[in-house]
C-alpha positions as CSV (number, residue, x, y, z in Angstrom):
1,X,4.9,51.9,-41.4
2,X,7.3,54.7,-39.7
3,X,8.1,51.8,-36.8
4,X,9.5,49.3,-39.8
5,X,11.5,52.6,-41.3
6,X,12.3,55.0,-39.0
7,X,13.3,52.5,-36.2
8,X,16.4,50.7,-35.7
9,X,15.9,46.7,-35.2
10,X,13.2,44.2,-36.5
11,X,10.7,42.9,-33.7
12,X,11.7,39.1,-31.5
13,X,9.0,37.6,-30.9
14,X,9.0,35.4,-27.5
15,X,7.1,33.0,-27.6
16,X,6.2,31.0,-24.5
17,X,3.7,28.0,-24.2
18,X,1.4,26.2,-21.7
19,X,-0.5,23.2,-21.9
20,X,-3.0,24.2,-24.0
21,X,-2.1,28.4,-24.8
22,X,0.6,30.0,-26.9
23,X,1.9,33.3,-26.2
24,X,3.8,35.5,-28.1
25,X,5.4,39.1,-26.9
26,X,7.0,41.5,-29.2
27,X,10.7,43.4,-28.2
28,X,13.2,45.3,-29.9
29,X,15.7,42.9,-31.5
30,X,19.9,43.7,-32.2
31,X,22.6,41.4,-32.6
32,X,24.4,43.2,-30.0
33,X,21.7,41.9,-27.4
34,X,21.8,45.7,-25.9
35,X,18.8,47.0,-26.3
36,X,17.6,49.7,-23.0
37,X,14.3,49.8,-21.5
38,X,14.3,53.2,-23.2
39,X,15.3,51.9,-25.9
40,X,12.1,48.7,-26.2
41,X,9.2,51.0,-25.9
42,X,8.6,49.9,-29.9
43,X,5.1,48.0,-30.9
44,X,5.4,46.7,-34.8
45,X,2.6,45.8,-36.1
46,X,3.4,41.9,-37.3
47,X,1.8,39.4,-39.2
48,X,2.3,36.2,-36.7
49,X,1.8,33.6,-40.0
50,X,0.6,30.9,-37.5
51,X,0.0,27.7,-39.1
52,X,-1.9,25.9,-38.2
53,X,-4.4,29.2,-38.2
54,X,-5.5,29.2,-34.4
55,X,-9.1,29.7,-34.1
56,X,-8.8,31.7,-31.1
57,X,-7.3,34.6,-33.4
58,X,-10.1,36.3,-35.6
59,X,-7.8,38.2,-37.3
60,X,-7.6,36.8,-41.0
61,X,-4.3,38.3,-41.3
62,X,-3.3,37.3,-37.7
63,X,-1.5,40.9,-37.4
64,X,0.2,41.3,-33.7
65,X,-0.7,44.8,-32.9
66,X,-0.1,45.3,-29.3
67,X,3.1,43.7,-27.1
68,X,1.5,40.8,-27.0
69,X,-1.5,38.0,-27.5
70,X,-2.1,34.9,-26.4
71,X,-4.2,32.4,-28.3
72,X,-4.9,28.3,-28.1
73,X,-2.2,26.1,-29.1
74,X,-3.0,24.8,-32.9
75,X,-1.6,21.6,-33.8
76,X,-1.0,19.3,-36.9
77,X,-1.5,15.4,-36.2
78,X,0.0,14.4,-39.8
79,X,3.1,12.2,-38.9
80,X,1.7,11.5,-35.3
81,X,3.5,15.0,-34.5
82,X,1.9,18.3,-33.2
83,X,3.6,21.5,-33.9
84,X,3.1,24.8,-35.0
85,X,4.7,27.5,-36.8
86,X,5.3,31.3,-36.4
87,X,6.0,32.9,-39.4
88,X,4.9,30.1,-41.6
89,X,7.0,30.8,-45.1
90,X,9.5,33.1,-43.5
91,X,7.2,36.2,-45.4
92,X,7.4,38.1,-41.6
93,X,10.6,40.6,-41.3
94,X,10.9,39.3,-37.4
95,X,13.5,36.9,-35.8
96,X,10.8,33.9,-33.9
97,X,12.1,32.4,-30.5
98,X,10.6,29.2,-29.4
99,X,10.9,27.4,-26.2
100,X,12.9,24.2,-26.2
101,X,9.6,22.2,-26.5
102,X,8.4,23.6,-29.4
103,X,12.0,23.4,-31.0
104,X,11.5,19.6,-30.3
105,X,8.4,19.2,-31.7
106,X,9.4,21.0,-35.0
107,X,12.7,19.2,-35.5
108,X,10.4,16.0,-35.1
109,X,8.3,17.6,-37.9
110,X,11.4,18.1,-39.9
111,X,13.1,14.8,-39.5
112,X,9.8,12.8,-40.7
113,X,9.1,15.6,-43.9
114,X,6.0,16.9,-42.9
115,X,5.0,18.6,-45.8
116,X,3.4,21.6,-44.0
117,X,7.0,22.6,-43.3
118,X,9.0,23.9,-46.5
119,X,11.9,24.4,-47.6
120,X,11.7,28.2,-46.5
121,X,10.6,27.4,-43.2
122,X,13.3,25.0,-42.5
123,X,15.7,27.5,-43.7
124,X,14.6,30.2,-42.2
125,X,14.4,28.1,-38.9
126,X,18.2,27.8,-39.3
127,X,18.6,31.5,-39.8
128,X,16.2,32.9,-36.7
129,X,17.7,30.4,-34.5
130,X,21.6,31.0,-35.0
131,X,21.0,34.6,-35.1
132,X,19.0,33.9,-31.7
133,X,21.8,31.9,-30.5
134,X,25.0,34.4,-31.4
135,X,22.9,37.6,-29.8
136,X,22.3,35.7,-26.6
137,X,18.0,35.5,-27.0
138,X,18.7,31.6,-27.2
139,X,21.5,29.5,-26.5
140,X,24.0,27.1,-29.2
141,X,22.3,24.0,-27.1
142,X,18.9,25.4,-28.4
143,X,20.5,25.9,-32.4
144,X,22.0,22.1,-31.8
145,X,18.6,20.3,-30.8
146,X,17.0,22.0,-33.9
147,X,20.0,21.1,-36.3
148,X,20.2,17.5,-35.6
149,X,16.6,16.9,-37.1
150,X,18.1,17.9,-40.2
151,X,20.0,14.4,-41.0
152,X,17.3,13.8,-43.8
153,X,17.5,16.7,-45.6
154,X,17.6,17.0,-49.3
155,X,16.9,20.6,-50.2
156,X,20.3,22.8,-51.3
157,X,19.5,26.2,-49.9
158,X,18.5,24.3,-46.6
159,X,22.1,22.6,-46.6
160,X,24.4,25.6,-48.4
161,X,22.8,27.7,-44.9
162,X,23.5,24.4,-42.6
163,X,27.0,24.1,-43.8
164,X,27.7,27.4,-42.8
165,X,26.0,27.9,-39.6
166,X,28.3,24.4,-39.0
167,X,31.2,25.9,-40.0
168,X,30.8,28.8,-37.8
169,X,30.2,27.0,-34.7
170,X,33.4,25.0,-35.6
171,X,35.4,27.9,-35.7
172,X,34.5,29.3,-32.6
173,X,34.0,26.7,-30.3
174,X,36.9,24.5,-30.8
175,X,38.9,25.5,-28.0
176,X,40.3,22.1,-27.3
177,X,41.1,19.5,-29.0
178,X,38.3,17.6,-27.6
179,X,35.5,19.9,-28.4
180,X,36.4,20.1,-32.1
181,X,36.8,16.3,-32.4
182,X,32.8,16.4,-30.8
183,X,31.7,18.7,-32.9
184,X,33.0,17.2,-36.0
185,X,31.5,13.5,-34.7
186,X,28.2,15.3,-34.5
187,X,28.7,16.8,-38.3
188,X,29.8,13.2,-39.7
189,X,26.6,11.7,-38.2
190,X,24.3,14.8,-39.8
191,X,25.7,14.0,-43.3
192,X,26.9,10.5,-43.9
193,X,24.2,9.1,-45.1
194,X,23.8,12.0,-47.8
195,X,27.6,11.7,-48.5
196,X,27.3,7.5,-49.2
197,X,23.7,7.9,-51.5
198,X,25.5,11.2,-53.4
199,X,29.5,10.4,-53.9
200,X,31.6,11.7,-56.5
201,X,30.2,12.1,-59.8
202,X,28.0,14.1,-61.1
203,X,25.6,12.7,-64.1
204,X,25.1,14.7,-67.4
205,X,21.5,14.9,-66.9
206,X,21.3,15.4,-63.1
207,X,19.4,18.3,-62.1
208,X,21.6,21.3,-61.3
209,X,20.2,21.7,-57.5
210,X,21.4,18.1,-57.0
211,X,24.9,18.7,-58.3
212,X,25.2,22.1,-55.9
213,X,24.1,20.2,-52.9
214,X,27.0,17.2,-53.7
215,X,28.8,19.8,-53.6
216,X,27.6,20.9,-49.6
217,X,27.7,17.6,-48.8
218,X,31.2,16.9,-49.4
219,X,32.6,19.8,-48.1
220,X,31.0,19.3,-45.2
221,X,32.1,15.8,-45.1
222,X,35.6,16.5,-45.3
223,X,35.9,19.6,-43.1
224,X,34.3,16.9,-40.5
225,X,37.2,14.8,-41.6
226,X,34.7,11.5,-42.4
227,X,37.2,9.5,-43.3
228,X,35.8,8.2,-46.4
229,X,35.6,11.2,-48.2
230,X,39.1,12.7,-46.9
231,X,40.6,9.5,-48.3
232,X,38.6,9.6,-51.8
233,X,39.6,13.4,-52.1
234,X,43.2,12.9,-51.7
235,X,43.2,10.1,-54.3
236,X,41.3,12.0,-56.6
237,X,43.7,15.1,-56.0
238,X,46.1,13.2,-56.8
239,X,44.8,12.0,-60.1
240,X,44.1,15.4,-61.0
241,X,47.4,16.2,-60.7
242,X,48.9,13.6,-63.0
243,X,50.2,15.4,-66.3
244,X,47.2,14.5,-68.8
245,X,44.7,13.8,-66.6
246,X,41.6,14.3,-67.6
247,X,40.8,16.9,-64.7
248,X,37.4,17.8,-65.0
249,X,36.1,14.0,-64.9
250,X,38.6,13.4,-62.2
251,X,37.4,16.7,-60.0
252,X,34.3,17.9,-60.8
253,X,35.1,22.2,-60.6
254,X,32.2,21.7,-57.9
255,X,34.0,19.6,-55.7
256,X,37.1,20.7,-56.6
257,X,37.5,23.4,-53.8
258,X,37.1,20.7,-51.0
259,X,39.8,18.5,-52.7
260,X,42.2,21.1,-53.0
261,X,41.6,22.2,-49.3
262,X,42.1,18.5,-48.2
263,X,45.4,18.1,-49.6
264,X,46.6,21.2,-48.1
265,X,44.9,20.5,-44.7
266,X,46.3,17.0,-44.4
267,X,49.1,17.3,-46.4
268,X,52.6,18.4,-46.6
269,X,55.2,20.4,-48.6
270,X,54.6,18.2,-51.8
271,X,51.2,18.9,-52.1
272,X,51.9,22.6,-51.4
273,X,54.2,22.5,-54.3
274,X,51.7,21.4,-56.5
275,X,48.6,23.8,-55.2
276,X,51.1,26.4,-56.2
277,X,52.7,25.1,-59.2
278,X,48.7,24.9,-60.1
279,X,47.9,28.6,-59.1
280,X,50.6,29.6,-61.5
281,X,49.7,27.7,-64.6
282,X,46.1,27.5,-64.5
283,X,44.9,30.7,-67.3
284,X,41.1,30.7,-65.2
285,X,40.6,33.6,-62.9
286,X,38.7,31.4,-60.7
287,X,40.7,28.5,-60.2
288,X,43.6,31.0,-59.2
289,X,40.9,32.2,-56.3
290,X,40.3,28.5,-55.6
291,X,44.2,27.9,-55.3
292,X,44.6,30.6,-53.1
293,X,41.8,29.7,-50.6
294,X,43.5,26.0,-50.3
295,X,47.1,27.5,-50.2
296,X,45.9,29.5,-46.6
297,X,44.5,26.1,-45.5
298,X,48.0,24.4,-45.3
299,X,48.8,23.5,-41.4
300,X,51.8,21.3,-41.2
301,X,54.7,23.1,-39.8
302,X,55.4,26.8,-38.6
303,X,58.0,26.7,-41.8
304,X,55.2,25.9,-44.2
305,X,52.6,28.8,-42.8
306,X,55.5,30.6,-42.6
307,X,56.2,30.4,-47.5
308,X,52.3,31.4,-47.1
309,X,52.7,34.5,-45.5
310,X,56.6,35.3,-47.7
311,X,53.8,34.1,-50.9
312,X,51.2,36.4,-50.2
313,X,52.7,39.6,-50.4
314,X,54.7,38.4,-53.4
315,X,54.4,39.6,-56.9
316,X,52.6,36.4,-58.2
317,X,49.7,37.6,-55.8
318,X,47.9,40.8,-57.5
319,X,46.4,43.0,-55.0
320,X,42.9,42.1,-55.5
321,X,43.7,38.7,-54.8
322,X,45.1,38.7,-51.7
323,X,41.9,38.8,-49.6
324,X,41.2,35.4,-51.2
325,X,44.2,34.2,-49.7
326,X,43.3,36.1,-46.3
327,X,40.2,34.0,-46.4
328,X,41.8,30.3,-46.4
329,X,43.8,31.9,-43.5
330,X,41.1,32.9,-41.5
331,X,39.5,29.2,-41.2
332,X,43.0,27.9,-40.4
333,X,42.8,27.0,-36.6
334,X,46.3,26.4,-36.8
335,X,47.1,29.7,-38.6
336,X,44.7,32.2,-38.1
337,X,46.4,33.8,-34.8
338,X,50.1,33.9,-36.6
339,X,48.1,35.5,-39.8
340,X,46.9,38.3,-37.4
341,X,50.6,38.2,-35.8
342,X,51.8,39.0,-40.0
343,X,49.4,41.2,-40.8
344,X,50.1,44.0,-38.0
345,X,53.8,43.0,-38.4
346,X,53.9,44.2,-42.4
347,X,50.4,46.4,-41.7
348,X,53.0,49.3,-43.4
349,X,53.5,47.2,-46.6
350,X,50.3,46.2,-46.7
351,X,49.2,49.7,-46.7
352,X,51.8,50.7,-49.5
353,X,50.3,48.5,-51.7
354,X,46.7,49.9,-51.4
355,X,47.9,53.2,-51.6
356,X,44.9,54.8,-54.0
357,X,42.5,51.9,-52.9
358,X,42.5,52.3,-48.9
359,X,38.9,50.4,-48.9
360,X,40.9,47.4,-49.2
361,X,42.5,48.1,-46.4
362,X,39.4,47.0,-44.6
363,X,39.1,43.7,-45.7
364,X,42.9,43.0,-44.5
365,X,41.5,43.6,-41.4
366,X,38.1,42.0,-41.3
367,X,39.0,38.9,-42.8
368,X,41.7,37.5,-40.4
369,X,39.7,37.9,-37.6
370,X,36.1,37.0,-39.0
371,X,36.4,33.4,-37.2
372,X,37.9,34.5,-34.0
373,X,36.4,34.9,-30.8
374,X,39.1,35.9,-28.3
375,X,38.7,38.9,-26.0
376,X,42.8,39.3,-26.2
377,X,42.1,40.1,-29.9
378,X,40.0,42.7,-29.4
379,X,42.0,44.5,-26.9
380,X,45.3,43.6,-29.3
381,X,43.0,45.2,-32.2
382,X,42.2,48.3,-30.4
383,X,45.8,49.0,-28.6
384,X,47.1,48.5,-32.8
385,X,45.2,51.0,-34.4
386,X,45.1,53.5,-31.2
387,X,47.9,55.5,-33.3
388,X,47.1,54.8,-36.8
389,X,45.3,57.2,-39.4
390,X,42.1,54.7,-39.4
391,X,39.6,57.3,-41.4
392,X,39.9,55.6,-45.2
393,X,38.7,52.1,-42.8
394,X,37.0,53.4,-39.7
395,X,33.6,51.7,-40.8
396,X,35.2,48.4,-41.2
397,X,37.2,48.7,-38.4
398,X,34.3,49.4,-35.9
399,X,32.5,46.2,-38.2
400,X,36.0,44.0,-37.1
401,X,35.6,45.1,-33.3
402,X,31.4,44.9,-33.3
403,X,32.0,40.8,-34.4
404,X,34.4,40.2,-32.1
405,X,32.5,41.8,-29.0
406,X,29.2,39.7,-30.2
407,X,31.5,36.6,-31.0
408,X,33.5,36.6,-27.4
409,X,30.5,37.4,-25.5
410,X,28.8,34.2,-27.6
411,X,31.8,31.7,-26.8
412,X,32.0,33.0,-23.4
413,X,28.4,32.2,-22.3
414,X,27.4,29.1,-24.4
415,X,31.2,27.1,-24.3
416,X,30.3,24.9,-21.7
417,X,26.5,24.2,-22.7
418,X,28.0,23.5,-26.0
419,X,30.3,20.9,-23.9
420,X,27.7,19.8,-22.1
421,X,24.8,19.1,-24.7
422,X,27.8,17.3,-27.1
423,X,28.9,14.9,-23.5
424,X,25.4,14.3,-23.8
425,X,24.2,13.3,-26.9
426,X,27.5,10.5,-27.1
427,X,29.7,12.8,-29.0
């Protein structure tokens, strides 16, 4: 027990394969990717959850006690696929990393609805393998051939973790126009299907899990820019907007979010106006926080980023707010470099205003930069705060610089596989 909580990490198991064996061999596993020789001397013990159950492994609790074991391959034939799963119902504190064949023959799995493989295994595929991807155990190319099995799924928490793993690799890795325009082909393909047989409404009677995934779905849609769904939430924005409408028929609050950020993304100064006029008028605390996460998404015109930034530091934004606003900011390729640019040029005001809550202080400093993956920020963070009294925000200061070493160092090494795996799967 001491190794799971005296010991800094959770095991990576490595799992390697030949025609006919399996093995698996336990490391040290951080998200920095750092770990010494020194450092790795750690055997956990670890319940490997194989399933099938291998035969070759007496163990009933199939607990991994030394740095590693080998055992015959067990498959499943249901579906005409053979696979097998480490970890089976994600009950294991360990991250799993499978070779690219065995990736395959799970996302096969997956993509038919073998039964055998739940909604916590696919899930928890997701998570092992993008953590496995951003630490440098696995590569993006790896987390891509796994997520495109996932065009059938149905299960909320499988999609609500998709959409953001998605969203993530969007942010970083659109350098170029090209790239994002691949990886948002590649996102329209995953979810059209889902986004014609679900649409707009939402049912009295549906089942709430059904009415949260519409929700996924159409977020992801539009921030993939499938033009069906861009054009129906800018109508329906539009509706909403009329004096008397009857809003929440017209915008479901679930889907409301996504409209608002599609007006602002692909709109102009009208629709700013209204997002505004709305944030102002509206007596619900959280449709002011939805507001303000659309207003950072606006992108026409260095003029129109430019009210943002005079807005948020105004008095119709209280100070707990303003983070929200941070946030739509953050996901702004077109902004997010001029927010950073703002926020070290009024860092001063900003810290007046926080004066008796300096924790905040961290956030205005975290947030800007949570989608950002540029070396030149790093250095540009480090050289700001050299002279600066950081102690009231050291810890989420040393968090901001952490993210963006692990988030460079990811972009650096996978950008062109990422390129190369999107040229050739037609996107």
């Amino acid at each position: 027990m001491n190794t799971w909580t005296r010991v800094i990490g959770i095991p990576i198991l490595n799992v390697t394969e030949t025609e006919t064996h399996v093995k698996v061999e336990q490391h040290r596993f951080l998200s920095t990717n750092d770990t010494t020789e020194e450092e790795d001397q750690t055997v956990w013990w670890v319940p490997l959850g194989v399933s099938p159950k291998p035969t070759s492994i007496l163990d009933a609790n199939q607990t991994l006690k030394t740095r590693e074991l080998s055992f015959e391959k067990p498959t499943s034939q249901k579906h005409g696929k053979d696979f097998y799963l480490v970890n089976k119902g994600f009950t294991g504190v360990f991250r799993t990393n499978y070779p690219s064949s065995a990736i395959k023959q799970i996302g096969q799995a997956i993509l038919a609805g073998h039964a055998d493989i739940g909604v916590a295994d696919r899930a928890g595929l997701l998570a092992d393998q993008s953590s496995l991807a951003t630490s440098g155990h696995s590569g993006v190319d790896r987390l891509l051939d796994l997520i495109q099995y996932y065009r059938n799924e149905k299960a909320y928490v499988v999609w609500d973790l998709l959409l953001a793993k998605l969203d993530n690799i969007t942010q970083l890795f659109s350098v170029n126009d090209r790239a994002l325009r691949a990886i948002q082909h590649f996102q329209r393909k995953l979810v059209h299907n889902l986004v014609q047989e679900l649409g707009w409404e939402f049912p009295e009677s549906e089942d709430h899990l059904i009415s949260l995934l519409r929700g996924v779905i159409v977020q992801c849609a539009a921030r993939s820019r499938h033009e069906e769904t861009v054009k129906e939430a800018q109508r329906r924005f539009v509706l909403f907007m009329e004096e008397g409408s009857d809003q929440t028929k017209t915008l479901h609050p679930t889907v409301r979010k996504t409209a608002f950020e599609v007006a602002m993304s692909h709109g102009g100064v009208k629709e700013f106006e209204q997002v505004m006029h709305y944030y102002k008028t509206t007596p619900k605390q959280d449709q002011q926080v939805m507001a303000l996460v659309a207003i950072g998404c606006a992108v026409h015109g260095d003029a129109l980023i430019q009210r943002v930034f005079e807005f948020a530091l105004s008095d119709d934004v209280r100070p707990q707010d303003f983070p929200y606003l941070l946030s739509g900011l953050s996901t702004n390729i077109a902004a997010r470099h001029a927010a950073w640019g703002w926020i070290k040029a009024n860092w001063q005001t900003i810290v007046n205003r926080y004066t008796g809550n300096m924790g905040m202080l961290g956030y205005c400093i975290k947030i800007p930069i949570n989608k950002m993956a540029d070396p030149a920020v790093l250095k540009d963070l480090e050289e700001f705060f050299a002279d600066k009294d950081t102690k009231d925000f050291e810890r989420d200061l040393e968090q901001a610089k952490e993210g963006l070493r692990i988030r460079s160092k990811w972009v650096a090494r996978d950008g062109a596989a990422l390129e190369s795996w999107l040229v050739e799967q037609g996107y």
